[in-house]
N, C-alpha and C positions, 0 to 999 in steps of 0.2 A: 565713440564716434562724435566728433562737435561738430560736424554739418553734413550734408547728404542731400541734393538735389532732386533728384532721382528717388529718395525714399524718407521723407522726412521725417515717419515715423522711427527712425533707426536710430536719431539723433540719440546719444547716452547711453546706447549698447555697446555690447565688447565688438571691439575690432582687433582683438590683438589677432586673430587668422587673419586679416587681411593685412596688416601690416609685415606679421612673415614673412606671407608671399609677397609683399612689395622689397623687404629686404633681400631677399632670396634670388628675384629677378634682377637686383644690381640695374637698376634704372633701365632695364629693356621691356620693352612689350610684354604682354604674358597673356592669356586666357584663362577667364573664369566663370563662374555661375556669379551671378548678381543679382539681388533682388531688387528687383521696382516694380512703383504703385501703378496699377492698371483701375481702367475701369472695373473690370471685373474681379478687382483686390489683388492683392500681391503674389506677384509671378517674379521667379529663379529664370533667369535671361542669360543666357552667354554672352559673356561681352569682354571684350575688349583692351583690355588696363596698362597704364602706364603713371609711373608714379615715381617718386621719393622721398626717403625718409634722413630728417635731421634730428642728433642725439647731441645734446649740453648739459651740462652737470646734472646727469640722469636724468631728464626728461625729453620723450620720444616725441616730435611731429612729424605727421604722414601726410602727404599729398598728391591723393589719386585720380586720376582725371580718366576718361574710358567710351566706349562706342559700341552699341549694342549689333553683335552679328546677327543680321537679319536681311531681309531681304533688298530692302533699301539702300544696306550698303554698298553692295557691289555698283549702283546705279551712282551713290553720289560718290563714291572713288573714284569714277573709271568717266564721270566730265559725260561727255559730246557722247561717246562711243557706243555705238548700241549693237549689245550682245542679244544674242539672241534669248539665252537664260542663265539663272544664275544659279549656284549651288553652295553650299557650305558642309562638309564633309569631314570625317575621319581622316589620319595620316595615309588608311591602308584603304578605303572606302574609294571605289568611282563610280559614282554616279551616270544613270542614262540622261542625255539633256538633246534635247529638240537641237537642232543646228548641227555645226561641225560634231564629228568624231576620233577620234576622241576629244573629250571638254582639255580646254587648259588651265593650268592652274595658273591662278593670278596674284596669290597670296597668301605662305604658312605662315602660320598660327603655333608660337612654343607657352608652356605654360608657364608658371614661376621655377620652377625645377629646369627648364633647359630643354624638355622633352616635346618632340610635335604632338601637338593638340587638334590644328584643323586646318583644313583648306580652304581659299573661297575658289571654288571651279565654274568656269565661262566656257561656253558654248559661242565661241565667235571667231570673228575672220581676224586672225591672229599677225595680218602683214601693217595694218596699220595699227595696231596695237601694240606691236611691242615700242613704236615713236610713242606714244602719249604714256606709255608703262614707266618711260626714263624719266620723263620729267616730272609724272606722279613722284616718282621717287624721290626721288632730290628734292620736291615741296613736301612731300613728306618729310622727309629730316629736317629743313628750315623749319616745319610749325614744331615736331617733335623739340627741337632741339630750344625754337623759343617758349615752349610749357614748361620743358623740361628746368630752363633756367628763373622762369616766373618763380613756379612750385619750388625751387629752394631756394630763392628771395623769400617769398612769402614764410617758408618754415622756419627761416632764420630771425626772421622779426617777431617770429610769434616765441621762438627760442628763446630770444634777449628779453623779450618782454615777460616770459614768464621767469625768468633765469635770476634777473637783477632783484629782484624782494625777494628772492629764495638767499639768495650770499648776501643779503643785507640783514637777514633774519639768522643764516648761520653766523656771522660774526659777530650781530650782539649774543647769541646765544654762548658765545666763546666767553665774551665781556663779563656778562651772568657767571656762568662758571667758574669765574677768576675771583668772584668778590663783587662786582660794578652791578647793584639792582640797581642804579638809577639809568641803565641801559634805557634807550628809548627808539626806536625806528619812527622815521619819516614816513605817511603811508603815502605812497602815490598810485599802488594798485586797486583796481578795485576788483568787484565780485570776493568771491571763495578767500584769492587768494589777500584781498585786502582786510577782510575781516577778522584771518588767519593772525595778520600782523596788530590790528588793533587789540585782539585780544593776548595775543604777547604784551603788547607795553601796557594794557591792564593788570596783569597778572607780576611783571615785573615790579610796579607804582605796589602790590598789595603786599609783594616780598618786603620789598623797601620799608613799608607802614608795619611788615609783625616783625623783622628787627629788632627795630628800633622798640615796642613795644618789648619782646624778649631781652633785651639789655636794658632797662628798664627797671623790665623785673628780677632779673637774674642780681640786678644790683643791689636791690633792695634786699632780696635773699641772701648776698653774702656779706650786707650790712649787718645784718641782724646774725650770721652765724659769726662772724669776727666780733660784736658786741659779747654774744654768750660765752666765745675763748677769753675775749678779755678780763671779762667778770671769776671767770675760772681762775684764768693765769694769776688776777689780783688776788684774790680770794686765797691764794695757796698758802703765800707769806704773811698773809694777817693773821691766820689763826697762829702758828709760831709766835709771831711778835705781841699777840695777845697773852697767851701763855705764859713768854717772858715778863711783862708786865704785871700781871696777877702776883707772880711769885716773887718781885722786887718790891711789892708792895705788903704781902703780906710778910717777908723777910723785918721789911723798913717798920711796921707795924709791930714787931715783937722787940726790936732794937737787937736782932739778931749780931753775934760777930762776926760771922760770914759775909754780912751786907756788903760791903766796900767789894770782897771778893766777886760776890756772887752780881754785885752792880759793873762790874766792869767787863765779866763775859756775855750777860745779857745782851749792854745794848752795844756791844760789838754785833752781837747773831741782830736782834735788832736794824743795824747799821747796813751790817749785809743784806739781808731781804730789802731796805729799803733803796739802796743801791741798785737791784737785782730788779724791782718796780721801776726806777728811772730808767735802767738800759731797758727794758723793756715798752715803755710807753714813749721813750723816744724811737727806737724802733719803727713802731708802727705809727708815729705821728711823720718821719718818711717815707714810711711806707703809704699811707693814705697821701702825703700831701706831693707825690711825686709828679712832677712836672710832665706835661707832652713834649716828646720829644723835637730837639729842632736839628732837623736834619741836614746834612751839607756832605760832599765828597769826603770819604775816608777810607784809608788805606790801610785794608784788613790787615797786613801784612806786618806795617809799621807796627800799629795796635800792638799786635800779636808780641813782637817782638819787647817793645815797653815794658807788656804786661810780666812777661819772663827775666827781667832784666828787675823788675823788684824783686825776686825770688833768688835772683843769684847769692852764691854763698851760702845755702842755708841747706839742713841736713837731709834735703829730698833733692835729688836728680831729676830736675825738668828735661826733658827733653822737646825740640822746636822740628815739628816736620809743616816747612814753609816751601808754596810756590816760586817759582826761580823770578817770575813779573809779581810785581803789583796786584791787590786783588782788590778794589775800591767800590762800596755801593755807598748808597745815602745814608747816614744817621748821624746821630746824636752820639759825638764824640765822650762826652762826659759818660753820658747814659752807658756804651756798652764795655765804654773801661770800667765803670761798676760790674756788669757782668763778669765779663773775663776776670778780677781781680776775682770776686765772690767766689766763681767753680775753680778758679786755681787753689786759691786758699783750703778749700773745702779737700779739694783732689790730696791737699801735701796732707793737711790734717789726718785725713781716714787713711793714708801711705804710712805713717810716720807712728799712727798708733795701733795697727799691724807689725809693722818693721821699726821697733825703735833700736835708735844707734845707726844700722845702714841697713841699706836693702829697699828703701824706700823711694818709689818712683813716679812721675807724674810724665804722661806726655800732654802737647798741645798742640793741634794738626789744624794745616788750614787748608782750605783746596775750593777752588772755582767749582760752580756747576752753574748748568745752564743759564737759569735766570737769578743769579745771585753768587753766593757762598755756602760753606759747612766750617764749622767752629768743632772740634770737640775737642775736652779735654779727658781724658782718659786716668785711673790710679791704678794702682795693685793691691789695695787697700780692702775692705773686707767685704765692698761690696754692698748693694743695697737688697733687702727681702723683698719679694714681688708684692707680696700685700703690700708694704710701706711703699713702693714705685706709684702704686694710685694714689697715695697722697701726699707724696713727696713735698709739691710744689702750692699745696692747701697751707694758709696762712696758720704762723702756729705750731706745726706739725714740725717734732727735732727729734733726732732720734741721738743729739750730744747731751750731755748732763749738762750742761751751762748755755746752752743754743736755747735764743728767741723763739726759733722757727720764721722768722719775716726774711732771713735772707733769699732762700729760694723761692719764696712768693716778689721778692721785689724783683727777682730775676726774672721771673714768669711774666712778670707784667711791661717789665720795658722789654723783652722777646715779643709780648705777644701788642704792644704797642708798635714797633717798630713794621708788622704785620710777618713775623717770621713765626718759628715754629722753636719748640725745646722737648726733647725727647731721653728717655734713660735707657742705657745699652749694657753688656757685660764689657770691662773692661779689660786691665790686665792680669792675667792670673789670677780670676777671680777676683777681682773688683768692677766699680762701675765709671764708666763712661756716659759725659754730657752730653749730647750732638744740639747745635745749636745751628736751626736755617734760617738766612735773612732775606730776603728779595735784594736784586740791583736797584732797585726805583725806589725802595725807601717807604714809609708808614704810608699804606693807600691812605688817600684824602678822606674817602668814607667813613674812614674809620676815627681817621685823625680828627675830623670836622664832631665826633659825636664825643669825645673824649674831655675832661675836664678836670681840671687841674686836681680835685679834688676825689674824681673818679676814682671805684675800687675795682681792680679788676677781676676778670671771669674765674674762679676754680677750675681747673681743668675735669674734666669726668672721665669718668674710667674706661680705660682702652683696653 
């Protein structure tokens, strides 16, 4: 209840029974019990009611206005005319009344249901009364008719007024949901429903502040676990090339005849591991120093087709399942023909060393969806083990005899730079399949603005 005349203790009770029967009665009259404040405390009165109710983006306002049946009223309905008495009755009830006999009825009473509720019955000379009865009537409808249009002006402002910070409140809350904490509403309401909103954009401003703290941290964390692989991966080839060294020395030490022999396959293995340390520390000196991307119109489709056009001729079957239009969102044209080359190469590799000679197959499928694209490339190849799928794309992690492991971590990260997504699927005949999602708009700002050049990006964690 938010206001009440007649009983203003009621203020902040349910009214949802009165609102019912106001829906129920379809903007007509009704009859009800209604309580109001007496002297003698609060008394259930018959009265009256006429009302109605306005509903917007799920919230209900009522507006009931009403005239208590009593004895009074028949006196100020009925003007000049003086009956002799008055009554208020049952549908099936007649009353004895002083004057004419039988009493007339002056006016049913239906409840919110449709149904007769009451009568008011007059005892009077009934020849001049039905003249002032017609024109009751007819100012009856004028005042009815102008309440009745006040009461849904008035509901409809109190509608928009609560309505407009509710779909201001739902569509940052969409915003939030997309990625955007720096969502922020304008408060112009106040009470409940403004504090409502201030503590939204509080709560957004704190999202925003543990981000940025958790990427942060999460960086730091996968500084120091890409430190400890490096130290590993270094460490593999030194003890070999130590080895080697020990034994060319104490060889050279004895004036052995072997020497010359036994010196020229050492620092070949030697040679190798040191090789094997370069590609590898150049590797991930790309991989850490990889640029944010700079996005501009591109045409997935084009890409697509490029990327399979290096691969022609060679003893895996690409196959191109391409959109008939154009498929173009924002990005960093350089950036995702690294990708695309990376998981093609990868695709024909694991095809090829399954199927060597023929039989070996790669597809590359592109297709729209709603807010963006889908990239995947798909082999027939042996497939990836679900344990190895969680750490597929963890820097480091190969499951080739001669693999960095930095290629699908650099994928990962211009994926997850661009604000797209990269997932592993079963592919063809038991192999695996890449799916690669990118948005149409390209690297949200948010993310973009917090990225740096030097930045390492997130591990992904287990799904």
């Amino acid at each position: 209840m938010l206001g009440a005349g007649h009983y203003p203790e009621s203020v902040g009770a349910d009214a949802a029974a009165l609102l019912d029967a106001t829906v129920r009665a379809r903007g007509e009259p009704f009859v009800r019990d209604v309580r109001i404040a007496t002297e003698a405390g609060p008394r259930d009165r018959r009265t009256l009611l006429q009302g109605c109710v306005a509903e917007r983006d799920g919230v209900a306002v009522g507006v009931v206005a009403g005239r208590h049946l009593d004895e009074g009223f028949g006196e100020a309905l009925l003007g000049d005319v003086q009956p002799v008495a008055f009554a208020i009755a049952g549908p099936d009830e007649t009353p004895r009344l002083p004057g004419s006999d039988p009493p007339v009825t002056v006016a049913r009473f239906l409840d919110a249901s449709g149904e007769p509720a009451l009568r008011l019955l007059a005892a009077i000379d009934d020849a001049p009364l039905r003249e002032d009865v017609g024109g009751l009537r007819q100012r009856s409808l004028y005042v009815a008719a102008g309440a009745f249009g006040v009461a849904l002006l008035l509901a409809f402002v109190m509608t928009w007024t609560l309505s407009r910070p509710l779909r201001d409140l739902e569509e940052a809350t969409r915003r939030v949901a997309g990625g955007d904490l720096e969502s922020q509403i304008r408060v112009k309401a106040r009470g409940e429903v403004g504090r409502t909103l201030q503590a939204f954009n509080a709560m957004t401003r704190e999202l925003a502040a543990t981000r940025q703290k958790l990427l942060r941290a999460e960086r730091i964390a996968a500084w120091r676990e890409v430190a400890r692989r490096i130290a590993h991966e270094i460490k593999n080839p030194l003890q070999p090339i130590q080895m080697e060294i020990e034994t060319m020395r104490k060889l050279h030490a004895r004036g052995h005849p072997s020497f010359d022999e036994e010196f020229e396959q050492s620092t070949s293995l030697i040679l190798e591991e040191v090789k094997r340390m370069n590609n590898m520390v150049s590797e991930f000196s790309r991989f850490a120093r990889l640029p944010r991307p700079k996005p501009e119109p591109l045409d997935l489709r084009e890409l697509a087709q490029h990327v399979a056009g290096l691969h022609d001729g060679g003893e895996v079957a690409l196959e191109l399942h391409l959109p008939a239009e154009p498929t173009v969102v924002r990005a960093d044209r350089e950036q995702l023909t690294q990708v695309l080359v990376n998981l093609v190469q990868n695709a024909c590799d694991a095809a090829s060393a399954r199927h060597p000679g023929h039989g070996a197959r790669v597809e590359l499928a592109l297709a729209p969806t709603a807010d963006g694209a889908e990239l995947r490339v798909a082999d027939n190849g042996m497939g990836i083990a679900p344990d190895d799928r969680l750490r597929i794309f963890e820097p480091y992690f190969t499951t080739k005899a001669k693999g960095t492991g930095l290629g699908l971590a650099i994928v990962h990260r211009i994926v997850g730079d661009h604000g797209g997504s990269i997932d592993v699927e079963d592919g063809l005949d038991g192999g695996a399949a890449f799916v690669v999602l990118l948005p149409k708009g390209g690297p949200p700002e948010a993310i973009a603005a917090s990225l740096s050049d030097s930045a390492l990006p997130l591990t992904p964690t287990a799904r």
